[in-house]
TORPA-4810 file (N, C-alpha, C, O; in nm, 3 decimals):
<nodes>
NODE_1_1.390_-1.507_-1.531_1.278_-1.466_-1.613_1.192_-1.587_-1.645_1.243_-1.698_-1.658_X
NODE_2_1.069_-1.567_-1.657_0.982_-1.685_-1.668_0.953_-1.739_-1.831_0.949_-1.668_-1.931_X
NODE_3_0.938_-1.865_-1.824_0.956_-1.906_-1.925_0.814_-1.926_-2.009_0.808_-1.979_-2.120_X
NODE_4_0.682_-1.865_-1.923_0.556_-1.877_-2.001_0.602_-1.753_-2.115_0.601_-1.774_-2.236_X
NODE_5_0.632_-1.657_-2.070_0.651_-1.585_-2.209_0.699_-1.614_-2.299_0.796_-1.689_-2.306_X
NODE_6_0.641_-1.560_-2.393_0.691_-1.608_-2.549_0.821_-1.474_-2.571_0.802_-1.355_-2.548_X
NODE_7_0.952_-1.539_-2.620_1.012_-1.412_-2.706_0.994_-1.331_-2.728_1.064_-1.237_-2.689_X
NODE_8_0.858_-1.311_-2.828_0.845_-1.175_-2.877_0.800_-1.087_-2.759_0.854_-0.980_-2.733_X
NODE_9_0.693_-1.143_-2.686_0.659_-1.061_-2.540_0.742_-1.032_-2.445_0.713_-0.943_-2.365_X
NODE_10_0.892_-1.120_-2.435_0.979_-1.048_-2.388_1.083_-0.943_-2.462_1.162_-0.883_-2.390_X
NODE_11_1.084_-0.924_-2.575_1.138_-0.850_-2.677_1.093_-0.696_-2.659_1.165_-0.596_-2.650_X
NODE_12_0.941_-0.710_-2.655_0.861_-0.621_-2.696_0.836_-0.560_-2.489_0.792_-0.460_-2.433_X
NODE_13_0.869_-0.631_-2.465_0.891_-0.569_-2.319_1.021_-0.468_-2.275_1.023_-0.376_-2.194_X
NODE_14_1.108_-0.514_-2.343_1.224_-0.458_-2.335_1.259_-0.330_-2.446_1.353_-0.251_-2.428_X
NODE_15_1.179_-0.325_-2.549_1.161_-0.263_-2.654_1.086_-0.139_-2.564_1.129_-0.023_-2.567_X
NODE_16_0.998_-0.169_-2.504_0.876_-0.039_-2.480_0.957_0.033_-2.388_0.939_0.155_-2.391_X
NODE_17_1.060_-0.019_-2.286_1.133_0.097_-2.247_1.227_0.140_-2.283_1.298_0.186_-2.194_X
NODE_18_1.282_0.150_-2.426_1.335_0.186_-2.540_1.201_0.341_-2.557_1.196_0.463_-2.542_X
NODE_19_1.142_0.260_-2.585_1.035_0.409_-2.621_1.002_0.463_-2.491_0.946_0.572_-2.509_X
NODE_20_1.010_0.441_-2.399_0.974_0.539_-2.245_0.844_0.551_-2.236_0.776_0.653_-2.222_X
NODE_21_0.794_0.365_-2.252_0.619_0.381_-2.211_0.634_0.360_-2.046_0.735_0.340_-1.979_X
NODE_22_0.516_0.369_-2.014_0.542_0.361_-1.889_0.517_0.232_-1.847_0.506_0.159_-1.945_X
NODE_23_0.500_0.160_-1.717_0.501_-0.016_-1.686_0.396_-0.062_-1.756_0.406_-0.163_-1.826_X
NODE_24_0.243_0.033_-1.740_0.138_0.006_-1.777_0.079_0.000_-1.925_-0.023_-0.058_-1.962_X
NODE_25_0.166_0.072_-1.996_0.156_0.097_-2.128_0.231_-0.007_-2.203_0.197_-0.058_-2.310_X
NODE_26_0.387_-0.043_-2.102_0.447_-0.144_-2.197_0.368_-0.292_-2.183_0.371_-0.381_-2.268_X
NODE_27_0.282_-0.296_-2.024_0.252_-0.394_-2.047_0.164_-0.477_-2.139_0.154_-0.596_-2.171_X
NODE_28_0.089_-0.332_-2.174_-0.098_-0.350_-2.323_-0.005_-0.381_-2.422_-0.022_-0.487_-2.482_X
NODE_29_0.160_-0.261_-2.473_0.248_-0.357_-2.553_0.278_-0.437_-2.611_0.283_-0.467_-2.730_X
NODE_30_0.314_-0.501_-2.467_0.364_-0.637_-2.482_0.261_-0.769_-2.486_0.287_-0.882_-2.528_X
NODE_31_0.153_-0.726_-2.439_0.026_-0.834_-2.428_0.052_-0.913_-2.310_0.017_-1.030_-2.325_X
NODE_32_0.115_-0.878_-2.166_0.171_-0.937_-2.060_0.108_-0.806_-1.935_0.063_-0.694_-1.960_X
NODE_33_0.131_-0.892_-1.770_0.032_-0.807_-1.652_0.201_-0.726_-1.663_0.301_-0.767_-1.722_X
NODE_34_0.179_-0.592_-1.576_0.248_-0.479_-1.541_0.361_-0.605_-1.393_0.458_-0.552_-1.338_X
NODE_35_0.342_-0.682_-1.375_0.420_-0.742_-1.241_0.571_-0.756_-1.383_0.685_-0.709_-1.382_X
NODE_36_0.501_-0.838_-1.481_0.602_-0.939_-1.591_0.680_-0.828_-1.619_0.803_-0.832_-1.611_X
NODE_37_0.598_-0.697_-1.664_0.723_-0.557_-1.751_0.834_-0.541_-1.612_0.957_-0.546_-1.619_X
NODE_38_0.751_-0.523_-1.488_0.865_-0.482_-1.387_0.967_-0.598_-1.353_1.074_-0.572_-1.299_X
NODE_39_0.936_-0.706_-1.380_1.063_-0.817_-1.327_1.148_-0.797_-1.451_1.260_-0.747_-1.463_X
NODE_40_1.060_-0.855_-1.544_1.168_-0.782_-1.686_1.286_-0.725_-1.648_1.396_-0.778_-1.631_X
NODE_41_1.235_-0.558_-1.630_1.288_-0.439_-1.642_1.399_-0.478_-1.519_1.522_-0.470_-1.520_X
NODE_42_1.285_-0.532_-1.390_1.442_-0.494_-1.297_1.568_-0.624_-1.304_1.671_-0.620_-1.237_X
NODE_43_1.544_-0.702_-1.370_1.596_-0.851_-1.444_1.732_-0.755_-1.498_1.847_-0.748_-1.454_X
NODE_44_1.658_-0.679_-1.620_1.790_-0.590_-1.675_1.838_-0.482_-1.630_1.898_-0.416_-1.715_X
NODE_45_1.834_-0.447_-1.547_1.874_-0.335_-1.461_1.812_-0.165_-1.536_1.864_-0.057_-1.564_X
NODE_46_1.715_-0.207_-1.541_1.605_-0.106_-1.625_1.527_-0.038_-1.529_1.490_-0.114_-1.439_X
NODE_47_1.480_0.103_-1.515_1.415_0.156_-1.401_1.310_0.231_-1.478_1.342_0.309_-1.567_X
NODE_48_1.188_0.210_-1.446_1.035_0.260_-1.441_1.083_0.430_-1.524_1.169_0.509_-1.485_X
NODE_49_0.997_0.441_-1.634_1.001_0.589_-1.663_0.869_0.676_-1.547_0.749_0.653_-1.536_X
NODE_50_0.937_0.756_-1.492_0.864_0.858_-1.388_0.770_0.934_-1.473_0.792_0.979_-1.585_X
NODE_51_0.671_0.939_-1.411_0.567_1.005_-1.484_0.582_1.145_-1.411_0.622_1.162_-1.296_X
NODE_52_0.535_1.263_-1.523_0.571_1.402_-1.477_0.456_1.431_-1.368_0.341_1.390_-1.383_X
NODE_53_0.488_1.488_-1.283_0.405_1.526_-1.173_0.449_1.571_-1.063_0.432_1.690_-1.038_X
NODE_54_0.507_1.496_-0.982_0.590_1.498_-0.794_0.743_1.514_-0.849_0.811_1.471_-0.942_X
NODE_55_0.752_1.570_-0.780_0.926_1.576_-0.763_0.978_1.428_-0.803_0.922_1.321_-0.781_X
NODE_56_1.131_1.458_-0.883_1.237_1.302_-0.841_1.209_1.268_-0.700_1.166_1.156_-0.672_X
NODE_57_1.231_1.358_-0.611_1.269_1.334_-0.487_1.148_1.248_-0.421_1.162_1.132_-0.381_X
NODE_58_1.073_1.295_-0.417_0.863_1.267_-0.320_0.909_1.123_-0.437_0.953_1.023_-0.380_X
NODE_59_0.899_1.117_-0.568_0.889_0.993_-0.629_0.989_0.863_-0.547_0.961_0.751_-0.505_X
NODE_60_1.096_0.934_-0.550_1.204_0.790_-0.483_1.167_0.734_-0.322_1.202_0.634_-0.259_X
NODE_61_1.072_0.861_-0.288_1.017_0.842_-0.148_0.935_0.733_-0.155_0.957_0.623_-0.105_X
NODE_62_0.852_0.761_-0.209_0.703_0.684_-0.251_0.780_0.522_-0.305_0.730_0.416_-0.268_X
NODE_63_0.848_0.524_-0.354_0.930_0.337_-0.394_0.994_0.318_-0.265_1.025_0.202_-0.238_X
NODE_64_1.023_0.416_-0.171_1.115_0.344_-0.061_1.052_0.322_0.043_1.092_0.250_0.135_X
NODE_65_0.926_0.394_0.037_0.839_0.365_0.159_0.781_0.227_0.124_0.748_0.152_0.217_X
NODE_66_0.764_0.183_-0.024_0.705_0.045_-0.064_0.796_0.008_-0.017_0.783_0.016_0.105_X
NODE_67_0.929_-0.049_-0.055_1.047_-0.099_0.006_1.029_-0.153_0.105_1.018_-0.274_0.127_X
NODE_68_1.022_-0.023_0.208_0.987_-0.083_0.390_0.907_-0.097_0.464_0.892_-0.070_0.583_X
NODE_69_0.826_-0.163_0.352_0.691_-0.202_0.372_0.558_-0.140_0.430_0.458_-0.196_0.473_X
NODE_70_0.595_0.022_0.415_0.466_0.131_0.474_0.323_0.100_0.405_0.322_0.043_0.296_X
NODE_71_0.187_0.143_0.477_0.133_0.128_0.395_0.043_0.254_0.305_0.059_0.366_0.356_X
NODE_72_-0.019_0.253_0.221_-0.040_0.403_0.159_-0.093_0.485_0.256_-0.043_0.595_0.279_X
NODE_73_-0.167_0.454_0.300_-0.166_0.565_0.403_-0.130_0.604_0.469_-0.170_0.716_0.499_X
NODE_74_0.010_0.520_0.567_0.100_0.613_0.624_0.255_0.655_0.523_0.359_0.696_0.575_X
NODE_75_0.239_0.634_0.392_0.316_0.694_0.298_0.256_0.835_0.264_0.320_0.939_0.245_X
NODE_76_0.126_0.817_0.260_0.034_0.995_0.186_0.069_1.043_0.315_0.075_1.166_0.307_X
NODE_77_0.096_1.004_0.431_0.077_1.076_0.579_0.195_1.153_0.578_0.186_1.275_0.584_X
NODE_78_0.319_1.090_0.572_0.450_1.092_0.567_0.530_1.189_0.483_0.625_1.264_0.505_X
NODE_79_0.425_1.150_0.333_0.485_1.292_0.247_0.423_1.418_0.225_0.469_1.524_0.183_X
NODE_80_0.286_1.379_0.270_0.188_1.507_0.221_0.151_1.487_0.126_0.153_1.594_0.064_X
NODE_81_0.102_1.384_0.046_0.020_1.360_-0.037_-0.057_1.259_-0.055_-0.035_1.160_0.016_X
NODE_82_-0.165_1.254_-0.153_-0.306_1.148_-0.175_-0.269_1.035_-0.142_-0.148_1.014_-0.130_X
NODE_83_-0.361_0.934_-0.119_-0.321_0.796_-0.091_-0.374_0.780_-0.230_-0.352_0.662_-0.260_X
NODE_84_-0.418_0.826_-0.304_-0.455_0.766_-0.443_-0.337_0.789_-0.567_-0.316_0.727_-0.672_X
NODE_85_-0.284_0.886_-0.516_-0.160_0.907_-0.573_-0.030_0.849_-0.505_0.071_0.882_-0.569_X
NODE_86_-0.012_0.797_-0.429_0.098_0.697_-0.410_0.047_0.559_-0.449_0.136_0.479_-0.477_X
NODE_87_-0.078_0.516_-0.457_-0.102_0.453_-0.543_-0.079_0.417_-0.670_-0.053_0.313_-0.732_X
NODE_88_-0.099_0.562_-0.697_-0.122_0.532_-0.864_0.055_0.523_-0.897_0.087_0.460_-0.998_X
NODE_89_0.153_0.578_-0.823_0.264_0.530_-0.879_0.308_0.406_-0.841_0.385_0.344_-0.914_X
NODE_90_0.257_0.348_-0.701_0.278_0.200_-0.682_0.247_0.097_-0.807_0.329_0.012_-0.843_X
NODE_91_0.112_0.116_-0.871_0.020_0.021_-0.984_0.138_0.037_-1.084_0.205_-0.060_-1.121_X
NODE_92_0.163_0.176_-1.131_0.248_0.199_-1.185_0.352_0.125_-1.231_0.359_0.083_-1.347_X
NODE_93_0.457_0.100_-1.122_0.585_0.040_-1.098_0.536_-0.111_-1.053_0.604_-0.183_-0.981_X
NODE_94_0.426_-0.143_-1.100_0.348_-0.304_-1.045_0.389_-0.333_-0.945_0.442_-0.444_-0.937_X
NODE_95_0.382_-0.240_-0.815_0.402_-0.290_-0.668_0.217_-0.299_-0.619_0.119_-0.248_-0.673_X
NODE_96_0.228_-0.382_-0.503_0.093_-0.397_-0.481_0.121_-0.356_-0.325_0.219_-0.377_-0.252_X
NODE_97_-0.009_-0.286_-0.302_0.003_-0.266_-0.164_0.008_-0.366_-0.033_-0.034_-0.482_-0.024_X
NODE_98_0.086_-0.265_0.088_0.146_-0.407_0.148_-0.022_-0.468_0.274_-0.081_-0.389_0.349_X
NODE_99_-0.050_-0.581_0.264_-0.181_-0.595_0.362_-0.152_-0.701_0.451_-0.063_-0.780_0.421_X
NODE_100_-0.227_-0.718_0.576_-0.179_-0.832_0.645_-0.374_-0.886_0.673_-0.488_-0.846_0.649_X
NODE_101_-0.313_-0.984_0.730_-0.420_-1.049_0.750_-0.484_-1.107_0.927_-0.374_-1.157_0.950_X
NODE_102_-0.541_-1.129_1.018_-0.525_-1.157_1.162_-0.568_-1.325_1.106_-0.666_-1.364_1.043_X
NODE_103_-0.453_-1.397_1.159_-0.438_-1.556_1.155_-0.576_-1.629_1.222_-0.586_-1.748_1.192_X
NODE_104_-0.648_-1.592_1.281_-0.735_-1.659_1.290_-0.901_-1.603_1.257_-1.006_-1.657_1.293_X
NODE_105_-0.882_-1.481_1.178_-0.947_-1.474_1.069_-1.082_-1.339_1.192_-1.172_-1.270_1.145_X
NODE_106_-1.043_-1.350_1.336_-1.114_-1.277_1.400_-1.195_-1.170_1.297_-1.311_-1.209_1.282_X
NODE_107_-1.171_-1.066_1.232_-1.158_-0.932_1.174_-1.262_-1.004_1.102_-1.373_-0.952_1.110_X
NODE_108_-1.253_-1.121_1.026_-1.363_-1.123_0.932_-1.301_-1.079_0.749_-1.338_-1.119_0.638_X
NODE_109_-1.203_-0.987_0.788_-1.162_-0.954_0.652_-1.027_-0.905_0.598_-0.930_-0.916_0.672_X
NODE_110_-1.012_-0.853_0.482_-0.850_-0.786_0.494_-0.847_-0.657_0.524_-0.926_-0.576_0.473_X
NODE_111_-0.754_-0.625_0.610_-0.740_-0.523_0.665_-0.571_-0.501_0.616_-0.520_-0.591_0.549_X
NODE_112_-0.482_-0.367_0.657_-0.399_-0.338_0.617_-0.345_-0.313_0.794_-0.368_-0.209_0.856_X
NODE_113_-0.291_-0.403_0.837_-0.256_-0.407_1.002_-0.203_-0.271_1.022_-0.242_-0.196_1.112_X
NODE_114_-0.100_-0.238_0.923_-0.038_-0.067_0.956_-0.170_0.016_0.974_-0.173_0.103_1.061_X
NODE_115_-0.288_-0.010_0.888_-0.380_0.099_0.921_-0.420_0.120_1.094_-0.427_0.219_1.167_X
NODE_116_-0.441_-0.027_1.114_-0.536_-0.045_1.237_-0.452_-0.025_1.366_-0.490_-0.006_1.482_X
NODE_117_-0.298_-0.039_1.301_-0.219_0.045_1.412_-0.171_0.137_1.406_-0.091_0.159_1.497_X
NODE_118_-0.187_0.239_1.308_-0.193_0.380_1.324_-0.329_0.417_1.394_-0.319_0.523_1.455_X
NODE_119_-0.443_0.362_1.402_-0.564_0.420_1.474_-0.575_0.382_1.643_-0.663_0.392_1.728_X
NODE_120_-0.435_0.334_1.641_-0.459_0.328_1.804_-0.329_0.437_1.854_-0.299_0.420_1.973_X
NODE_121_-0.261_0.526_1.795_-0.188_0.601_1.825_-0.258_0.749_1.786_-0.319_0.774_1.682_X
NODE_122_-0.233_0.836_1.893_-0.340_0.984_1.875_-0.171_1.071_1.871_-0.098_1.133_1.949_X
NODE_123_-0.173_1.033_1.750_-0.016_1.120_1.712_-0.085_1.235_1.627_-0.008_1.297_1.553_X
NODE_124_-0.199_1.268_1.626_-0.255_1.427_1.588_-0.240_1.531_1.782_-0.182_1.640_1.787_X
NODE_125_-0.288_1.480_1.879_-0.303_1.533_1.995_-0.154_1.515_2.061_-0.107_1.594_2.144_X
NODE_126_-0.098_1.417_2.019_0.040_1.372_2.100_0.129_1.320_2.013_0.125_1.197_2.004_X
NODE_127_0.193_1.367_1.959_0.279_1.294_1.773_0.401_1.226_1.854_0.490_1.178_1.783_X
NODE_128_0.418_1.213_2.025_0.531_1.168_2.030_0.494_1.058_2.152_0.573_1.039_2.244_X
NODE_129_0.375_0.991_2.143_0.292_0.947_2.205_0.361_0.770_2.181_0.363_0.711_2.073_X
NODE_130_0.411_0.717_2.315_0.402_0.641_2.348_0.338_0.512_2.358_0.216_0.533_2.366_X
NODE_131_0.363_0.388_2.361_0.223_0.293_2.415_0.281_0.158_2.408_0.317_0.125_2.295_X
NODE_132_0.302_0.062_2.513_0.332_-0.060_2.567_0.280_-0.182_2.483_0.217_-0.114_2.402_X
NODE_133_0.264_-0.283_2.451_0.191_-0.414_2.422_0.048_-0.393_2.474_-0.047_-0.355_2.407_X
NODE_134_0.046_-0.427_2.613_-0.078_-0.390_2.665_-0.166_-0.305_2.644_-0.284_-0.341_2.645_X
NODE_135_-0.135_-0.182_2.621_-0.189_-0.006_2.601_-0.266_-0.073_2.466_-0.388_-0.084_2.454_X
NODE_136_-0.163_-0.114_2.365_-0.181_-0.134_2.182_-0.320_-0.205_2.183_-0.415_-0.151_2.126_X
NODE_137_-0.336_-0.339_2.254_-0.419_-0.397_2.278_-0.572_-0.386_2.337_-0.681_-0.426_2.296_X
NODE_138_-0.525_-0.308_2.462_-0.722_-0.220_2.544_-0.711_-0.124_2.425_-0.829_-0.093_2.417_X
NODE_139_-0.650_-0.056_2.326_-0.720_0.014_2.226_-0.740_-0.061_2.113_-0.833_-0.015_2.047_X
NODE_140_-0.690_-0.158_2.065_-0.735_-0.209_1.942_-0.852_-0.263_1.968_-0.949_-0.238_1.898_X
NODE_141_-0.858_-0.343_2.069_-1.017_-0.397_2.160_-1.111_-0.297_2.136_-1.210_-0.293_2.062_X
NODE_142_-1.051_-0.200_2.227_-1.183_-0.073_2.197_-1.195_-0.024_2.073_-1.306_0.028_2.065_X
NODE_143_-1.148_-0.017_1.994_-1.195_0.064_1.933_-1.240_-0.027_1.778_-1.304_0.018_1.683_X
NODE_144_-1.178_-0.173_1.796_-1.201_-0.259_1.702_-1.372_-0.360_1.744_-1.411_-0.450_1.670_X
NODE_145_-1.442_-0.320_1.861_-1.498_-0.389_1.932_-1.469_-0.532_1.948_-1.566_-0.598_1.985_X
NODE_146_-1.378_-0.585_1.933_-1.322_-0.742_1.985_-1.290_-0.787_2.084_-1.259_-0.700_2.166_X
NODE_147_-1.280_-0.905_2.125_-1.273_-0.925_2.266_-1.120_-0.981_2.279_-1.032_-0.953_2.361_X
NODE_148_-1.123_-1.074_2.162_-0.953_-1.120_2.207_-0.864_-1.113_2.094_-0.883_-1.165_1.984_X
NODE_149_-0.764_-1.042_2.131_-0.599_-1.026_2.029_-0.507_-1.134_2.036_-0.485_-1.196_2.140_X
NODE_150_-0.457_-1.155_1.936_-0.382_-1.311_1.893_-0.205_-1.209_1.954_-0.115_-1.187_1.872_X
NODE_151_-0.197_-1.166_2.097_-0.079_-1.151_2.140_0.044_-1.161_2.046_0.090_-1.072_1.974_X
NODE_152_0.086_-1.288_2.061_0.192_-1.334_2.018_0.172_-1.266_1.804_0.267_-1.208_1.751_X
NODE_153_0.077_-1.285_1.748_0.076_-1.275_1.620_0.111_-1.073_1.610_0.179_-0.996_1.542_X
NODE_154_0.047_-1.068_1.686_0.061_-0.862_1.689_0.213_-0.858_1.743_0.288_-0.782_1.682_X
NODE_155_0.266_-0.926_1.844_0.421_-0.890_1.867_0.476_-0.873_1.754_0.516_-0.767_1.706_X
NODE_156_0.480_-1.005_1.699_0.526_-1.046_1.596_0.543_-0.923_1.458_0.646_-0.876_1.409_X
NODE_157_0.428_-0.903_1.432_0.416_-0.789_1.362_0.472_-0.657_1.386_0.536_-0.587_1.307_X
NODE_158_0.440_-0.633_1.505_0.482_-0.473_1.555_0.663_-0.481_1.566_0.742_-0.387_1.573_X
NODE_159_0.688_-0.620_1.563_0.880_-0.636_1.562_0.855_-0.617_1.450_0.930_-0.528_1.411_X
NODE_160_0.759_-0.666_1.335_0.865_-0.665_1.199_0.849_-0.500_1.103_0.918_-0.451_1.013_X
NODE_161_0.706_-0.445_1.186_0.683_-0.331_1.158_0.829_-0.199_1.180_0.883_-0.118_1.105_X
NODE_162_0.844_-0.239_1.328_0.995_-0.156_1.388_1.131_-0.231_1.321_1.240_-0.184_1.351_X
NODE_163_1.123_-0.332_1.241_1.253_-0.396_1.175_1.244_-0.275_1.014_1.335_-0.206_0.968_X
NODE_164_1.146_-0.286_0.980_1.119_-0.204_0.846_1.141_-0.067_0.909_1.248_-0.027_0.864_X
NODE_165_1.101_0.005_0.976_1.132_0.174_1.037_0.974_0.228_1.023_0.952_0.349_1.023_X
NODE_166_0.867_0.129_1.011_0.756_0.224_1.023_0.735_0.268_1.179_0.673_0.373_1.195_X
NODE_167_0.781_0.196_1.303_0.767_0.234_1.445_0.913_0.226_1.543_1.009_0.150_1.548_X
NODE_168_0.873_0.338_1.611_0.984_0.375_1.672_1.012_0.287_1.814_0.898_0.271_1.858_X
NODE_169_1.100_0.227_1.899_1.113_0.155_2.014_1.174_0.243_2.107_1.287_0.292_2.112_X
NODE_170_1.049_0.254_2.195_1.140_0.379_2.337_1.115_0.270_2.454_1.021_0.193_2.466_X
NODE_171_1.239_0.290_2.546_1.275_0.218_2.678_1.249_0.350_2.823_1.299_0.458_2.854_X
NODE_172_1.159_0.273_2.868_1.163_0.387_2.991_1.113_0.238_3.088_1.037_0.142_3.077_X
NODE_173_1.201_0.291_3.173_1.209_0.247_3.354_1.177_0.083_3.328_1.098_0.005_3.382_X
NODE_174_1.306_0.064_3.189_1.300_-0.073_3.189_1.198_-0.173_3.131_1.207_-0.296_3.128_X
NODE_175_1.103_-0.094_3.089_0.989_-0.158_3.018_0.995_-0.028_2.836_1.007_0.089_2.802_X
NODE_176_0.971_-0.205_2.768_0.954_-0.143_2.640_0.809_-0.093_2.528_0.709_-0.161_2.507_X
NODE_177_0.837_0.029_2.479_0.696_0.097_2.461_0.737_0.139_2.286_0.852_0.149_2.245_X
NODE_178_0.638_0.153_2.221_0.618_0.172_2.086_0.562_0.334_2.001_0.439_0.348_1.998_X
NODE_179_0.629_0.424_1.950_0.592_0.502_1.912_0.565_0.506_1.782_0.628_0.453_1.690_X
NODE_180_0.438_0.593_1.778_0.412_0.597_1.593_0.505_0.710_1.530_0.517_0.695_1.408_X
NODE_181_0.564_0.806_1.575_0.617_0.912_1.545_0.717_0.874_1.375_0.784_0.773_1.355_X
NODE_182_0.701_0.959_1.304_0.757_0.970_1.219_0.919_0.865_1.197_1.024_0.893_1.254_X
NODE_183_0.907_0.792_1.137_1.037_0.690_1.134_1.154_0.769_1.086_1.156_0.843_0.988_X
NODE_184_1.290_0.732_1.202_1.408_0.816_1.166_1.462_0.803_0.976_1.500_0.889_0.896_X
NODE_185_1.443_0.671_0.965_1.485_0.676_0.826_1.423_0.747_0.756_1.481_0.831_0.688_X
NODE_186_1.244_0.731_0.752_1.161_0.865_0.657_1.194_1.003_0.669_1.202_1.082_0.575_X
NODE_187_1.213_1.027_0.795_1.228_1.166_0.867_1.351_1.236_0.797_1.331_1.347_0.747_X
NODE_188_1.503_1.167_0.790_1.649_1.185_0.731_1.592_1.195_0.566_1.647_1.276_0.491_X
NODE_189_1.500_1.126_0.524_1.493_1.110_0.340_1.438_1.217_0.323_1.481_1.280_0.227_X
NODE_190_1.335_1.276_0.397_1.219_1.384_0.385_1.338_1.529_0.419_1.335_1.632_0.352_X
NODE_191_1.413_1.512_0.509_1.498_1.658_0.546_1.617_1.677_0.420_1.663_1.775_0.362_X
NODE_192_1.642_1.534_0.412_1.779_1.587_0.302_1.691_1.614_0.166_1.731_1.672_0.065_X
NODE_193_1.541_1.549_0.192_1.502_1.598_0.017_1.494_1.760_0.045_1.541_1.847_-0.027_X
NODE_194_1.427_1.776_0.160_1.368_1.957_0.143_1.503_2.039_0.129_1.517_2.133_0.051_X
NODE_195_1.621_1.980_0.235_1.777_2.039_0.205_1.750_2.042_0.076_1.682_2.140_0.045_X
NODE_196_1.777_1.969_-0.010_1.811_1.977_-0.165_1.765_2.067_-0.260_1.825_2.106_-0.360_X
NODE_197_1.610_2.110_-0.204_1.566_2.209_-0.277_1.595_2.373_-0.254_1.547_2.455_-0.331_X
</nodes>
């Protein structure tokens, strides 16, 4: 726990989820940002009061897709709901959305790399749609109008994207290819939630 806080602001942090404010409320509270209530809280093994709305279930979704690093829009994709509302419980629980950046600044700006590689997969026409290194690339080109991709920096990514479970790895005739299709881990959380109901 950090030591700029004063006592009472950590007191009064720990106090507000005593009363079941929520991150954002304990944080006006406490006079501290919503990041300080959540280290707090998860410091003491304290968990976020759920605000009434979505299911337990869609809620524990929405923290686990932060977890493995999805980004809101393929979390609203995933569960069937707003990207403003997986938001608003991310701000919530003071998670910040996950963004990447292209290392040599090509793009010009921040972009959210999961976005720009969900727009090179036509998983509305083909949801079980395939696509190589190469393939990923003549479409991010096209459709990003750029001329050159930092290779090695997009591998890189698209491994750590398939290490988290946002993309799937299919092997055919010895060469390896990348699917956007629904991640087995989301897919198992989403069936045993609907089982449950």
């Amino acid at each position: 726990m950090s030591k700029r806080i004063s006592k009472e602001a950590q007191q009064k942090i720990l106090e507000a989820h005593g009363l079941k404010l929520s991150q954002s409320e304990a944080a006006k509270y406490a006079g501290v940002s919503q990041t300080n209530v959540h280290n707090y809280w998860k410091a003491a093994g304290l968990n976020p009061h759920r605000k009434a709305g979505l299911a337990k279930e869609t809620q524990d979704l929405i923290y686990a897709a932060w977890e493995r690093g999805l980004s809101a829009c393929k979390t609203s994709t995933y569960l069937g709901i707003s990207i403003p509302s997986v938001l608003r419980y991310w701000n919530a629980a003071g998670l910040k959305s996950h963004h990447a950046q292209w290392r040599d600044g090509s793009l010009g700006l921040k972009v959210s790399l999961e976005i720009l590689l969900d727009g090179v997969f036509d998983t509305v026409k083909n949801p079980n749609e395939a696509l190589g290194l190469d393939q990923i690339i003549e479409r991010l080109k096209d459709r990003l109008d750029i001329k050159k991709v930092n290779t090695k920096d997009l591998q890189e990514k698209i491994n750590q994207l398939v290490g988290w479970g946002c993309y799937n790895v299919v092997q055919k005739d010895g060469k390896v290819y990348y699917s956007a299709g629904m991640p087995a881990a989301m897919d198992g959380n989403l069936k045993a939630s609907v089982a449950s109901k």
